[in-house]
C-alpha positions as CSV (number, residue, x, y, z in Angstrom):
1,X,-6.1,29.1,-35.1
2,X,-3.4,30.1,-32.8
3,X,-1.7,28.2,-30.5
4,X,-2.5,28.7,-26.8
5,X,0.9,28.9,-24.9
6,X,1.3,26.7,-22.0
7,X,0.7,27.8,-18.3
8,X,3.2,25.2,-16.2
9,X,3.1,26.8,-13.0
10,X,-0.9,26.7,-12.7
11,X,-0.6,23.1,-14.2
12,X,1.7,22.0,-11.4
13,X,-0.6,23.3,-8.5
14,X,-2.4,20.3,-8.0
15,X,1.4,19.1,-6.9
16,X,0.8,20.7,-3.8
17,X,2.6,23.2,-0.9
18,X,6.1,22.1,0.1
19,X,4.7,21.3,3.4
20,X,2.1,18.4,1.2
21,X,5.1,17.6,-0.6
22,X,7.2,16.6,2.7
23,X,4.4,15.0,4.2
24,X,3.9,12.7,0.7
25,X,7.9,12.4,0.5
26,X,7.9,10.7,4.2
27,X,5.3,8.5,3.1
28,X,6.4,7.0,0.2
29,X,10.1,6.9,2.1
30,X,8.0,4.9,5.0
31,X,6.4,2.6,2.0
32,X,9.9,2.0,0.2
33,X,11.4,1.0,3.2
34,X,8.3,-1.3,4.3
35,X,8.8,-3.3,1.0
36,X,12.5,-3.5,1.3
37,X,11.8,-5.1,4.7
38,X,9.2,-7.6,3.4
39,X,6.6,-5.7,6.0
40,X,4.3,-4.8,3.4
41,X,3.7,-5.4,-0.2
42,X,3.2,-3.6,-3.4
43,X,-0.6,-2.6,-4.3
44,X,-1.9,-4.2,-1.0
45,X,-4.0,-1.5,-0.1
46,X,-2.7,-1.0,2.8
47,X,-1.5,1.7,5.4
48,X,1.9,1.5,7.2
49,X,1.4,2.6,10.9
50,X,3.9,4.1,13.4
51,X,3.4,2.4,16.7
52,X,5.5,4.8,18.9
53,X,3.6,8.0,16.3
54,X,6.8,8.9,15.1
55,X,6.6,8.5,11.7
56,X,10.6,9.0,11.7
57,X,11.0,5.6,13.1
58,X,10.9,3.1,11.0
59,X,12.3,0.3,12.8
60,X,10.3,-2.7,11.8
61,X,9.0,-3.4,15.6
62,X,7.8,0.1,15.1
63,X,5.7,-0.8,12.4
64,X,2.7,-2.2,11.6
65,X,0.2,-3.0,8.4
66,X,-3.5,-1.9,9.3
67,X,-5.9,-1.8,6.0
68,X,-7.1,1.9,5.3
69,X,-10.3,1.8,7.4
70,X,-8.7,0.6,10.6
71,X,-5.6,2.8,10.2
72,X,-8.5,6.5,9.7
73,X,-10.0,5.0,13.1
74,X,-7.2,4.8,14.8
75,X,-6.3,8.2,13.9
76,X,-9.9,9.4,15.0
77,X,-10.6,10.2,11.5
78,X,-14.1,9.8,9.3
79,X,-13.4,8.1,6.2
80,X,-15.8,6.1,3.7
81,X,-16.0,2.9,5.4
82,X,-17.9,4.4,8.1
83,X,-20.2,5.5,5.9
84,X,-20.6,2.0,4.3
85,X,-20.7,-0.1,7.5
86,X,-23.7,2.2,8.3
87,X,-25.7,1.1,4.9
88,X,-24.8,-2.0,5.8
89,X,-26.4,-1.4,9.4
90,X,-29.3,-0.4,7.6
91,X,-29.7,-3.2,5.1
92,X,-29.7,-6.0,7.5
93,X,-32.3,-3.9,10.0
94,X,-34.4,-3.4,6.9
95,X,-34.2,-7.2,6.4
96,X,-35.3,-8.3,9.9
């Protein structure tokens, strides 16, 4: 049995385009300095939010903690706690 030689480059896709890889750099930048400030807190599960949308701006009167959900609303996104308030919805209707 031969050994199969490594492909790194197609192992290292999932890292993203450099545009991704900005983006995700400015986030965990926005994170660091959130902790450093006592704003947020490791493993909170929570998302940082740029009041003035400049997500350059990390003056702490700029930011604010919002958990995931709120922080998808805000942004007008869909995300999966829409979908679970709505079997929620459900639940208690079926119950009535």
């Amino acid at each position: 049995m031969t050994k199969r030689k490594r492909d790194y480059v197609h192992e290292n896709i999932w890292k993203g385009t450099r545009e991704q890889k900005r983006l995700r750099a400015m986030r965990n930048r926005n994170r660091r300095i959130a902790l450093q400030k006592g704003i947020a807190e490791k493993g909170d599960g929570t998302s940082i939010h740029h009041i003035d949308g400049n997500p350059a701006n990390n003056d702490p009167d700029n930011l604010i903690i919002l958990d995931h959900c709120t922080h998808t609303e805000l942004h007008g996104g869909e995300n999966e706690c829409d979908d679970a308030k709505r079997i929620i919805r459900q639940f208690k209707e079926e119950e009535s």
